[in-house]
C-alpha atoms as an extended CHARMM CRD file, in Angstrom:
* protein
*
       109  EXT
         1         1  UNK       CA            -61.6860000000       18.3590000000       32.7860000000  PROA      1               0.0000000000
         2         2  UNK       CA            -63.7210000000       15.0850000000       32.1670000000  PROA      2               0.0000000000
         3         3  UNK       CA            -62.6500000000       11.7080000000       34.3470000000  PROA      3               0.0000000000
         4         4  UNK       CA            -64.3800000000        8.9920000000       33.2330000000  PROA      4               0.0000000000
         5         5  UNK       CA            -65.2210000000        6.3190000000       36.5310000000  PROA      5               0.0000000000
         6         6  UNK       CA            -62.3530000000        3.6920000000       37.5320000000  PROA      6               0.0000000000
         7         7  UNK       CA            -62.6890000000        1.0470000000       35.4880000000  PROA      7               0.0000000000
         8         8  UNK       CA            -60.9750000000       -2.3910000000       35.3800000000  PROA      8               0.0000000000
         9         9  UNK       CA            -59.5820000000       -5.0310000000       32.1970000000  PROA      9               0.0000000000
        10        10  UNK       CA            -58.9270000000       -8.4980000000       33.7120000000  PROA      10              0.0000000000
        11        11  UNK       CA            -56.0760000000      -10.3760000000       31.5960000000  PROA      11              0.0000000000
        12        12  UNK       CA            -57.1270000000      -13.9280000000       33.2440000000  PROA      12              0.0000000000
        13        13  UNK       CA            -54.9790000000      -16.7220000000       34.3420000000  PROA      13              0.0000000000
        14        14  UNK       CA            -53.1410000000      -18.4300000000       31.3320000000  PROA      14              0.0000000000
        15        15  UNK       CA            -54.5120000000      -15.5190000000       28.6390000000  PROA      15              0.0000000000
        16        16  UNK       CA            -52.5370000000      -12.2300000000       27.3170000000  PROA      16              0.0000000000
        17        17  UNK       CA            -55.4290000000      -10.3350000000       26.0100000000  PROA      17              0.0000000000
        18        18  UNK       CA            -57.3090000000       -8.5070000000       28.9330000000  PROA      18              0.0000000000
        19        19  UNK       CA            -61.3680000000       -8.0760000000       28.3310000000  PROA      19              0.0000000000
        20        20  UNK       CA            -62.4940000000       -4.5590000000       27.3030000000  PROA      20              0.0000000000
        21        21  UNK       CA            -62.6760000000       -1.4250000000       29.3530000000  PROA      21              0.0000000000
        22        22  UNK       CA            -65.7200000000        0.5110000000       27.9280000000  PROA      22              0.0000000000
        23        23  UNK       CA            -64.6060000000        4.1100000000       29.2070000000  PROA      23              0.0000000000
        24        24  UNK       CA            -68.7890000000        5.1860000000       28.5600000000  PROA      24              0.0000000000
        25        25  UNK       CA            -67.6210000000        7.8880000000       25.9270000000  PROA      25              0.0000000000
        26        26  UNK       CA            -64.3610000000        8.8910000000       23.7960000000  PROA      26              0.0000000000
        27        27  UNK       CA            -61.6980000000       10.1030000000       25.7760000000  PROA      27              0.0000000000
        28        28  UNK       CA            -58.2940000000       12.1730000000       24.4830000000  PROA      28              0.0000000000
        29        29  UNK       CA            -56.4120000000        9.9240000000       27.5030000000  PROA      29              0.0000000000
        30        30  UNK       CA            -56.1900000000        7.1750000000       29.3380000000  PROA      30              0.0000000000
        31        31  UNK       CA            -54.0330000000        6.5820000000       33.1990000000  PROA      31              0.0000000000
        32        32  UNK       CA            -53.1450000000        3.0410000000       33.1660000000  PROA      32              0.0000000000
        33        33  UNK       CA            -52.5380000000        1.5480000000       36.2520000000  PROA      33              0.0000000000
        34        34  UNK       CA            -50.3490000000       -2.2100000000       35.0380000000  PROA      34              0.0000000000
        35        35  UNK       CA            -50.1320000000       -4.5230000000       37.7950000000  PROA      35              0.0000000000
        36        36  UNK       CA            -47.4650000000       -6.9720000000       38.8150000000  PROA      36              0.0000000000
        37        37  UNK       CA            -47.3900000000       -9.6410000000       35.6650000000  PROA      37              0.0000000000
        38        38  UNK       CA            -46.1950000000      -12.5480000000       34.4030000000  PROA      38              0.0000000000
        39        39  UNK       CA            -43.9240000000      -10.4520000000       31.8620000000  PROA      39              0.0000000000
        40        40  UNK       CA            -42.8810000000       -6.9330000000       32.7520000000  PROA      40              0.0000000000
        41        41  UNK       CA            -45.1250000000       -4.6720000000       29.8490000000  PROA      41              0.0000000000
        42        42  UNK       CA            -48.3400000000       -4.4400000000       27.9280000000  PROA      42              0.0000000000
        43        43  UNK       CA            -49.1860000000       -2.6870000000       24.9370000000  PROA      43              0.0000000000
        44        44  UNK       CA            -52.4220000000       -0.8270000000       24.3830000000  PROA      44              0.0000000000
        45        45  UNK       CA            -55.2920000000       -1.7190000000       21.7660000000  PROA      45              0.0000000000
        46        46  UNK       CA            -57.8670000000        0.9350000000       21.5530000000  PROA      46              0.0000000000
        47        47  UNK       CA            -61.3730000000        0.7310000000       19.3170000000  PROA      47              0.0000000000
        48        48  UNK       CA            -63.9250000000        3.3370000000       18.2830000000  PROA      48              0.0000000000
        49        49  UNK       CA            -66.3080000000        0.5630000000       17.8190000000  PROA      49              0.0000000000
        50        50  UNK       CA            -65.4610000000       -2.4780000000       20.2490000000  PROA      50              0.0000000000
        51        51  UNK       CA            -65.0580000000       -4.4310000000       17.2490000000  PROA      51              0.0000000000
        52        52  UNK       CA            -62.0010000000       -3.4910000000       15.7420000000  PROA      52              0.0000000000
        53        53  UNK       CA            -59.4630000000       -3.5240000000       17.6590000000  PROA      53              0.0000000000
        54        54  UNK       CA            -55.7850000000       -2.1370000000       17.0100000000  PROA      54              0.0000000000
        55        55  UNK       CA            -52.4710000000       -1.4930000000       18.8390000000  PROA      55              0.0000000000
        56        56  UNK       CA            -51.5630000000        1.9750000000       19.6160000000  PROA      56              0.0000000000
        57        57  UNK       CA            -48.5620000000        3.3020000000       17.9410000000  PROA      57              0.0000000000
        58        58  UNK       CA            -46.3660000000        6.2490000000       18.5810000000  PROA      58              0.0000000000
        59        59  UNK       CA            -44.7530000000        8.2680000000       15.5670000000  PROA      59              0.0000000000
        60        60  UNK       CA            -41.9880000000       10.1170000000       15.6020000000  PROA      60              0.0000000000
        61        61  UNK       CA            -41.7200000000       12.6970000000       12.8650000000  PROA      61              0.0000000000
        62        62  UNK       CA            -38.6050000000       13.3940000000       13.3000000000  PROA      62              0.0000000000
        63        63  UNK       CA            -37.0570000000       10.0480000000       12.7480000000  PROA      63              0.0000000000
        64        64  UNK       CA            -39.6600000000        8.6470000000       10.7600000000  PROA      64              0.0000000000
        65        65  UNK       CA            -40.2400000000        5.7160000000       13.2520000000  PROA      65              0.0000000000
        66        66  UNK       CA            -43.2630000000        4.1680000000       15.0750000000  PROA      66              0.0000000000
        67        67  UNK       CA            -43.5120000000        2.1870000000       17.9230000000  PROA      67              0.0000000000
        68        68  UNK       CA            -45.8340000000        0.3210000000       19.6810000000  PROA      68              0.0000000000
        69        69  UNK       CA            -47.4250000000        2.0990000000       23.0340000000  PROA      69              0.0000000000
        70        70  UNK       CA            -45.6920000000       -0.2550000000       26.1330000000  PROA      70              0.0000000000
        71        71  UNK       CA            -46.4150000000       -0.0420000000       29.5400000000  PROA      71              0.0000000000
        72        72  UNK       CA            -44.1440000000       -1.1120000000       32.0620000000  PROA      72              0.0000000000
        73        73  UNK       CA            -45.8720000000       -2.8630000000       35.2790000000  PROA      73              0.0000000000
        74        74  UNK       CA            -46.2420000000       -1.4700000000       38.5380000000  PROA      74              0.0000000000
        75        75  UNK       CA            -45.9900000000        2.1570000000       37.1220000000  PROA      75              0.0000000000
        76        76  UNK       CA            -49.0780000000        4.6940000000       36.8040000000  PROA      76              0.0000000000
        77        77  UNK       CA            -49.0680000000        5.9240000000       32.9240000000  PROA      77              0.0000000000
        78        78  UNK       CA            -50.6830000000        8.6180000000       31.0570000000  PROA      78              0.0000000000
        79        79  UNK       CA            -51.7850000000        7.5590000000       27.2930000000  PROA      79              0.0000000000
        80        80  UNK       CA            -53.0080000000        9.3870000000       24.8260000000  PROA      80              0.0000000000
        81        81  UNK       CA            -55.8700000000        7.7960000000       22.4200000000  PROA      81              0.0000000000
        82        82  UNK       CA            -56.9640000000        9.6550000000       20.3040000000  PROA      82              0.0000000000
        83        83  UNK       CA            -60.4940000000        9.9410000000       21.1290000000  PROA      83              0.0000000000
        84        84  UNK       CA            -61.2300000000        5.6240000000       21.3670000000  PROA      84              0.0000000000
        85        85  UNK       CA            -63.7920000000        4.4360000000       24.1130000000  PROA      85              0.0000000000
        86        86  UNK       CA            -62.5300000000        0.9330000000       24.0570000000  PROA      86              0.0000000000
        87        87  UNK       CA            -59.1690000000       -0.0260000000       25.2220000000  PROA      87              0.0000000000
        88        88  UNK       CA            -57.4940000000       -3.9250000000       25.4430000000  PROA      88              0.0000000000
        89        89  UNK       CA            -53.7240000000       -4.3410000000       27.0450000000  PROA      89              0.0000000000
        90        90  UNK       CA            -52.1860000000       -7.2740000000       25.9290000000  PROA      90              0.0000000000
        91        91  UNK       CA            -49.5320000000       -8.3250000000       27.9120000000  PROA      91              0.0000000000
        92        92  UNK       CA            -45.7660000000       -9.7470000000       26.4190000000  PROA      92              0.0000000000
        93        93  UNK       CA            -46.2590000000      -13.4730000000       28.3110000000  PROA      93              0.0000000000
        94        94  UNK       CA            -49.4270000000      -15.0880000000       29.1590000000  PROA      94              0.0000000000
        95        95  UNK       CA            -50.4670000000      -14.7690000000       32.6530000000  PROA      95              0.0000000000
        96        96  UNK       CA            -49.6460000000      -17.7820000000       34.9540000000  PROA      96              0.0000000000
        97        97  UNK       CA            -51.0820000000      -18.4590000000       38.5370000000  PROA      97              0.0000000000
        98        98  UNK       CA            -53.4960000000      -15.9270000000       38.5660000000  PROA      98              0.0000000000
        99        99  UNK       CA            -55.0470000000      -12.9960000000       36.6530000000  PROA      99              0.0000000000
       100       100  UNK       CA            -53.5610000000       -9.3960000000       36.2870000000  PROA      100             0.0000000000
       101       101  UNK       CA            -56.2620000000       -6.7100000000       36.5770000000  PROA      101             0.0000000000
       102       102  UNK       CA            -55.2020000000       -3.6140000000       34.7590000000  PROA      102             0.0000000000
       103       103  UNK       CA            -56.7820000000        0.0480000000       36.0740000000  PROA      103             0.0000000000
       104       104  UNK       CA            -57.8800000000        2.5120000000       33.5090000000  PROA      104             0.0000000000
       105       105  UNK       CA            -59.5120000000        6.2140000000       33.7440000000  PROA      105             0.0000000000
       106       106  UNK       CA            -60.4880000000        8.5790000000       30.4870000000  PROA      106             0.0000000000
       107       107  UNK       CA            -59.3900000000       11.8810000000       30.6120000000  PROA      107             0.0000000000
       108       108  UNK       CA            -60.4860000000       14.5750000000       28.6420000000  PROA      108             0.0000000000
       109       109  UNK       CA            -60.8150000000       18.7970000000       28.3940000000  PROA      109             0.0000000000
């Protein structure tokens, strides 16, 4: 198994968009460590490029439904990406009083 080093994505003070996390190389998964927030979730925008971004969906086959990847705060969370080296959170309500800083580690076989 490959763990890419701890690295951080600082939604600042007043913003919902954290900066990129450059994991250093694609990764199958992410652990997402979300902070306490102003707003209880994020959702996850991943990019093979650091240009594009886009949200991470989930499908469900069965139902024929997606929905967008949504991390609750205070909670350690397992993600799969796909193979993306960029990731973004984006939080529901912009950050007030101070920033959030979001943990992140790739994981791959």
């Amino acid at each position: 198994m490959i763990i890419s080093p701890l690295k951080t994505a600082v939604i600042a003070d007043g913003a919902t968009t954290s900066a990129v996390a450059d994991l250093g190389q694609e990764y199958e998964k992410i652990v997402v460590y979300v902070p306490t927030l102003t707003g209880a979730t994020v959702t996850v925008q991943v990019s093979f490029d650091n240009s594009t971004f886009g949200t991470l969906y989930i499908v469900d086959p069965a139902a024929g439904t997606t929905a967008a990847v949504t991390l609750a705060e205070t909670r350690m969370t397992v993600v799969a990406i796909g193979g993306m080296r960029y990731v973004k959170f984006v939080a529901n309500s912009a950050q007030s009083g101070s920033a959030a800083t979001v943990y992140v580690r790739g994981v791959k076989n």
